[in-house]
C-alpha positions in Angstrom: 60.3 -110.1 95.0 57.0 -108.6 94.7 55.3 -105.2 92.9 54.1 -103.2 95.0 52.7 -100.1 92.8 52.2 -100.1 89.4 51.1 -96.7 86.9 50.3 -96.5 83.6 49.9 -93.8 81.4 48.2 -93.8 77.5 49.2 -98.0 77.7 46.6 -99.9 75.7 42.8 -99.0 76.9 44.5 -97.3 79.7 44.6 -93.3 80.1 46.2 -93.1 84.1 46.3 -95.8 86.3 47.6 -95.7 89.6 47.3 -99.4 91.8 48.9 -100.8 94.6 49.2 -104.6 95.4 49.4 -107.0 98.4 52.3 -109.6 98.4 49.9 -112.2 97.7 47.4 -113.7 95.2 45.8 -110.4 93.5 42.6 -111.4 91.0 42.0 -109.1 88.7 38.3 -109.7 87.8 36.3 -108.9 84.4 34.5 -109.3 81.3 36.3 -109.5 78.2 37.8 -106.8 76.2 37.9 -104.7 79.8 41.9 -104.2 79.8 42.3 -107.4 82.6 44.7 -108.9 80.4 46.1 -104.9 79.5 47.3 -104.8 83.0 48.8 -107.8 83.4 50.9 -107.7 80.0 52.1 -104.0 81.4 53.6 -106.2 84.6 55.2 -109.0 81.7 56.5 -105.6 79.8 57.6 -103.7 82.8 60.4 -106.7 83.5 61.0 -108.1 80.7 60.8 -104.8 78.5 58.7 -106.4 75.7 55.5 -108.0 75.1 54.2 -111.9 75.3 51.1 -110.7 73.2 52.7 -108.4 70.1 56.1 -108.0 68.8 54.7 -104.3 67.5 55.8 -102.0 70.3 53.4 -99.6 68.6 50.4 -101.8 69.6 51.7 -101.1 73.4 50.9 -97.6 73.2 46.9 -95.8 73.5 45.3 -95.1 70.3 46.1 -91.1 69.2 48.7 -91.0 72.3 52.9 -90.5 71.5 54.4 -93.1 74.0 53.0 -95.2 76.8 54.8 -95.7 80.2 54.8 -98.2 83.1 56.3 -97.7 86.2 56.0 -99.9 89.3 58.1 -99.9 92.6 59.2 -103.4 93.1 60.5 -105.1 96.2 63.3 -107.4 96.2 65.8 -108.8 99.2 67.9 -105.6 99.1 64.9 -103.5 99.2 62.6 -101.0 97.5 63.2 -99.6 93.8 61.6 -98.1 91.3 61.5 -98.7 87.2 59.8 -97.5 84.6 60.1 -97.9 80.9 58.9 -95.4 78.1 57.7 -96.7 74.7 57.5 -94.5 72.4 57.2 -95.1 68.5 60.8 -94.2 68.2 61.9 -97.1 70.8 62.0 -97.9 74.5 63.7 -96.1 77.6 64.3 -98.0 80.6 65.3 -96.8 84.1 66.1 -98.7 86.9 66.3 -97.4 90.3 66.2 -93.9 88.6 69.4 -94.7 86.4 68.5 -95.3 82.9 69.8 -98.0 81.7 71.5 -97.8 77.9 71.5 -101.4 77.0 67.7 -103.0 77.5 69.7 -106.1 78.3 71.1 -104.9 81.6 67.5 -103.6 82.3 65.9 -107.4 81.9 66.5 -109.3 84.7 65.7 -106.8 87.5 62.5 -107.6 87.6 61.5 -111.4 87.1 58.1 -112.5 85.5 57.0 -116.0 84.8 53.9 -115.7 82.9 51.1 -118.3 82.2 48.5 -117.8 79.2 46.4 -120.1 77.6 48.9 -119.7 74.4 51.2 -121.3 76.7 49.5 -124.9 77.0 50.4 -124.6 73.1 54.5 -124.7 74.4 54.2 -128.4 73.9 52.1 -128.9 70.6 52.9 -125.5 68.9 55.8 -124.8 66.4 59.3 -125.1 67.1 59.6 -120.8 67.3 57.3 -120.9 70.6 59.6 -123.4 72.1 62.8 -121.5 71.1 61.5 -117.9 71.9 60.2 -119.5 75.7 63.7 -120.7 75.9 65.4 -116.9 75.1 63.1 -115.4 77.0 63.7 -117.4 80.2 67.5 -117.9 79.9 67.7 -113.7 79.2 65.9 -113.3 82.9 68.7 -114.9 84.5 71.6 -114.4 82.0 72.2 -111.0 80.7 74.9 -112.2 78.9 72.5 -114.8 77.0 70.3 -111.3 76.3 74.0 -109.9 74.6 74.7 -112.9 72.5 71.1 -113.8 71.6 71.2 -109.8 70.1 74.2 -110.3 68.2 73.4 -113.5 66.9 70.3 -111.7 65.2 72.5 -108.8 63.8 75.0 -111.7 62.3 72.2 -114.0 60.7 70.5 -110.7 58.8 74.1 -109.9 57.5 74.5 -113.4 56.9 71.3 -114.0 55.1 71.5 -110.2 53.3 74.9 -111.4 51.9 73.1 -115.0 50.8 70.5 -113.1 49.1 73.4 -110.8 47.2 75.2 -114.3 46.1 71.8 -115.8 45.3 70.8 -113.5 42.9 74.6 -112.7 41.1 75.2 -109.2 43.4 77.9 -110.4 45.1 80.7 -113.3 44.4 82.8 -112.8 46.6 83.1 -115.9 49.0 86.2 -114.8 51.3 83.0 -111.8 52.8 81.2 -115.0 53.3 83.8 -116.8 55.1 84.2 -114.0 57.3 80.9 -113.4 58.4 80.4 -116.9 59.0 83.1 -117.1 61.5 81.5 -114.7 63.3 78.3 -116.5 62.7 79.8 -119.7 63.9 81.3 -118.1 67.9 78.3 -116.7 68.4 75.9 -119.3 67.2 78.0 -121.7 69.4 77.4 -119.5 72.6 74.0 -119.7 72.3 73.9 -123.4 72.1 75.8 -124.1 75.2 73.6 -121.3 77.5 71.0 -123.4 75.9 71.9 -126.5 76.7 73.1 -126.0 80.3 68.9 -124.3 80.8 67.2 -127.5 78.9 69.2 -129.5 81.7 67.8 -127.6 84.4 64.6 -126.8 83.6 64.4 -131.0 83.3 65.5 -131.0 87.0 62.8 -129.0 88.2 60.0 -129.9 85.7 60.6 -133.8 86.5 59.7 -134.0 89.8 56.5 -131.7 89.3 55.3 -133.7 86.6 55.4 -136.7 88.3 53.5 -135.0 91.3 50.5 -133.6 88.9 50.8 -137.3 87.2 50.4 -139.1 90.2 53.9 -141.0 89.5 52.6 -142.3 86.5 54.5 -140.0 84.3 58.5 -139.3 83.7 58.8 -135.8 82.0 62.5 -135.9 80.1 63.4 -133.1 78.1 65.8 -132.4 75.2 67.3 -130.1 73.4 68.1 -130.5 69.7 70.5 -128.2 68.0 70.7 -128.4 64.3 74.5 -129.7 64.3 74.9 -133.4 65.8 76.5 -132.2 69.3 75.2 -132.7 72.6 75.6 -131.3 75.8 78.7 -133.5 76.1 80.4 -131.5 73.2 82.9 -129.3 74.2 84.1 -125.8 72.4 86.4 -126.7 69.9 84.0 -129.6 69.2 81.2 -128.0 68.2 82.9 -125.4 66.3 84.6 -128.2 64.1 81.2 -129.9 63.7 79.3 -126.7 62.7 82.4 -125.0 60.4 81.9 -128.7 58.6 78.1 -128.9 58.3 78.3 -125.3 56.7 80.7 -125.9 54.7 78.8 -128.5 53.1 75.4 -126.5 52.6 77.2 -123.8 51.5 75.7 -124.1 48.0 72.5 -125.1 49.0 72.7 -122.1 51.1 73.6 -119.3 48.2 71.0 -121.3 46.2 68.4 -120.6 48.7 69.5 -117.1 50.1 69.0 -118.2 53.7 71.3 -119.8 56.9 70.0 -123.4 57.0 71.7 -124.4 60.2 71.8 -122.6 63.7 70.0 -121.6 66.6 66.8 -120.4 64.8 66.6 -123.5 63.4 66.9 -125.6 66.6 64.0 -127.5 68.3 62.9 -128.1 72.0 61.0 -132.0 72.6 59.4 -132.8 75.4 59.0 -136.6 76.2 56.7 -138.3 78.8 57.6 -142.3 79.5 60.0 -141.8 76.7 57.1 -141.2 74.2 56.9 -137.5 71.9 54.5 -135.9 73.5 53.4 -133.5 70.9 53.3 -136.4 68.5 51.5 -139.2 70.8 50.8 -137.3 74.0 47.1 -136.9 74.9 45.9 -133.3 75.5 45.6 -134.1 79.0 49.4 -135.0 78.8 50.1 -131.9 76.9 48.9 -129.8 79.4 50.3 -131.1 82.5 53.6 -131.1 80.4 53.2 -127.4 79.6 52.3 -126.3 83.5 55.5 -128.6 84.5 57.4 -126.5 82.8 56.0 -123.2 83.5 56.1 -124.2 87.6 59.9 -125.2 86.9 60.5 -122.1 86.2 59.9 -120.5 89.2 62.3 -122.3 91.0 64.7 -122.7 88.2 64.7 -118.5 88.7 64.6 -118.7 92.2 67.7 -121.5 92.2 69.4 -118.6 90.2 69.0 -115.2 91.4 67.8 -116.5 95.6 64.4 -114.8 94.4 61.0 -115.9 93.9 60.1 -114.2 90.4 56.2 -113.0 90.2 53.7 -115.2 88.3 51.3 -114.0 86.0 48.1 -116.2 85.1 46.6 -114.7 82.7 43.2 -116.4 82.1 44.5 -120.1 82.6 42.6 -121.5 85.1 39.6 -122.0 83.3 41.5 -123.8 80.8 42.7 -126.7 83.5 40.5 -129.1 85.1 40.1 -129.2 89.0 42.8 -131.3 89.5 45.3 -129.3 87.7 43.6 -126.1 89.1 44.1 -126.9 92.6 48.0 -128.6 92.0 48.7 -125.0 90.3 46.8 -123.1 93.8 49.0 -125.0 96.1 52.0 -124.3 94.3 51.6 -120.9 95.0 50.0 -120.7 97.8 51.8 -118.2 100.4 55.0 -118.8 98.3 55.3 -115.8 95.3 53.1 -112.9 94.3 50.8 -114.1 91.9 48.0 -112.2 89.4 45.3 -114.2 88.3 43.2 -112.3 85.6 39.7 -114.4 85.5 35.7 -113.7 84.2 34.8 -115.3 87.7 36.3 -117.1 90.2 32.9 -119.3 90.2 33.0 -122.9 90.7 36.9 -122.7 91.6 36.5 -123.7 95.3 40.2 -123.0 97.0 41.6 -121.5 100.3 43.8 -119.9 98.2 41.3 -117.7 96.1 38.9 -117.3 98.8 42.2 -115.2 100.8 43.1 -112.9 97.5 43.0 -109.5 96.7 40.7 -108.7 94.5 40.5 -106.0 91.6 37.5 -105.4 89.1 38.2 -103.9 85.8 35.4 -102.0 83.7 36.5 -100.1 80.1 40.1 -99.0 81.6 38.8 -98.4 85.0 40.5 -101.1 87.8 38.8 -100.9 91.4 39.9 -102.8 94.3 37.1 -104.4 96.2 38.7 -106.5 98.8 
């Protein structure tokens, strides 16, 4: 699949914008603070209806404006259609194909977007929330189902944690409420877990042989998942729900006491180990790195294993933070294979084919020109 237009109206620094792209690389060239980045977080928001950058859809839309919207006509296999999404400060509207679309969840998914930011070499090193929120954002692409259960999930833990709160501080005693909510707390939870597993176990697939490609076969990338409840991947459904109804049962106190769910999917944790060694704990940065663009290569043909689609990639000011080597194993990834934005201050001193062939854009305070 590739874009092929894109408009934007009051997004960010951007008053109208009306672009068309090549299936191909497109460079968007810049200085800082020029809106580079603006336009390709509109692509990221356009498909996967929120932001990489903000979780404050107000930030999305131009200073003294009502609502911002994107729309782009994107081609896939089946042909040409258009979406478009309207934030406004009272929430979003999505339409696909001119339909709109009452649940955002069966508007993700349309369009898929693998993004790659410098915040993203921080996947590896950073705290356990980027790993999980890479994870639901990934599995949602290709899972609309994941999207459902990941929402009500987050509805059942602020009930949950409400009703901890009400115990904590003497609102509330009655325990059978509790019981009840955790049930539901428990299916759901349980859900989640699986999806998650069966996308850790994939995403391995992929990643491993890439790794050990950028490493030179020095390097074996393993992943692993690790749920707060002691079940693996092995676990089946009645299982796990045994194992977690015990574990809560035995931090229920703990749990009033504190006012908080101790155990579940917000709680879980995403390691990444090269030659069987934690690489956030005793990998090198070098090692870091190539373990975070593993990953983030996986994914395009984890999505495309999924959906028979190559996704579009979106490198937002990354190349400058890899070294030549890395830089030219990430180029001939691409090259020829999946539409790809590159947002860069220069393409100076990055000598490849690949570049040299692109489309290029240059963007000055809101204003994007094409110049080849």
């Amino acid at each position: 699949m590739y874009i092929e237009e894109l408009e934007l109206k009051d997004y960010r620094n951007y008053h109208e914008l009306n672009v068309s792209f090549e299936n191909n690389v497109n460079v968007i060239l810049g200085e800082n603070a020029q809106g580079k980045t603006n336009v390709m977080e509109s692509i990221f928001v356009l498909g996967m209806a929120k932001s990489h950058r903000t979780s404050n859809d107000k930030d999305l839309i131009r200073w003294d404006s009502d609502y911002a919207k994107i729309k782009g006509r994107l081609q896939k296999i089946n042909g040409s259609v258009p979406l478009e999404l309207i934030i406004s400060k009272k929430g979003k509207k999505a339409k696909f194909n001119h339909i709109e679309q009452q649940k955002l969840s069966r508007y993700v998914g349309n369009m898929n977007v693998v993004m790659f930011a410098p915040e993203d070499l921080h996947l590896v090193k950073g705290s356990p929330q980027v790993r999980r929120r890479f994870i639901d954002m990934e599995i949602g692409q290709v899972s609309p189902v994941y999207l459902y259960d990941m929402s009500q999930f987050q509805k059942i833990l602020q009930q949950r944690n409400n009703y901890l709160k009400q115990l904590q501080i003497k609102k509330q005693s009655d325990l059978t409420f509790l019981q009840v909510l955790t049930d539901q707390y428990i299916e759901v939870a349980v859900r989640v877990i699986k999806k998650r597993f069966e996308f850790i176990q994939m995403l391995e697939e992929w990643a491993k042989p890439i790794h050990s490609g950028i490493s030179r076969g020095l390097e074996t990338l393993s992943i692993q998942y690790k749920p707060s409840i002691e079940v693996s991947e092995d676990t089946d459904w009645s299982k796990m729900v045994t194992v977690f109804e015990e574990k809560i049962h035995l931090l229920q106190q703990r749990e009033i006491d504190r006012g908080v769910s101790l155990i579940g999917p917000h709680r879980d944790e995403i390691v990444f180990f090269v030659n069987g060694r934690d690489v956030q704990t005793f990998g090198s940065q070098g090692q870091q790195r190539t373990t975070a663009l593993s990953v983030k290569l996986a994914e395009i043909d984890l999505i495309y294993s999924e959906i028979n689609e190559y996704p579009i990639l979106l490198l937002d000011d990354v190349l400058s933070e890899l070294d030549d080597y890395r830089q030219s194993h990430l180029l001939n990834t691409i090259k020829g294979k999946i539409q790809t934005f590159v947002t860069t201050t220069t393409i100076d001193g990055i000598d490849h084919q690949t570049l040299r062939e692109a489309t290029t854009f240059n963007v000055r305070s809101g204003v994007m020109e094409r110049v080849k």
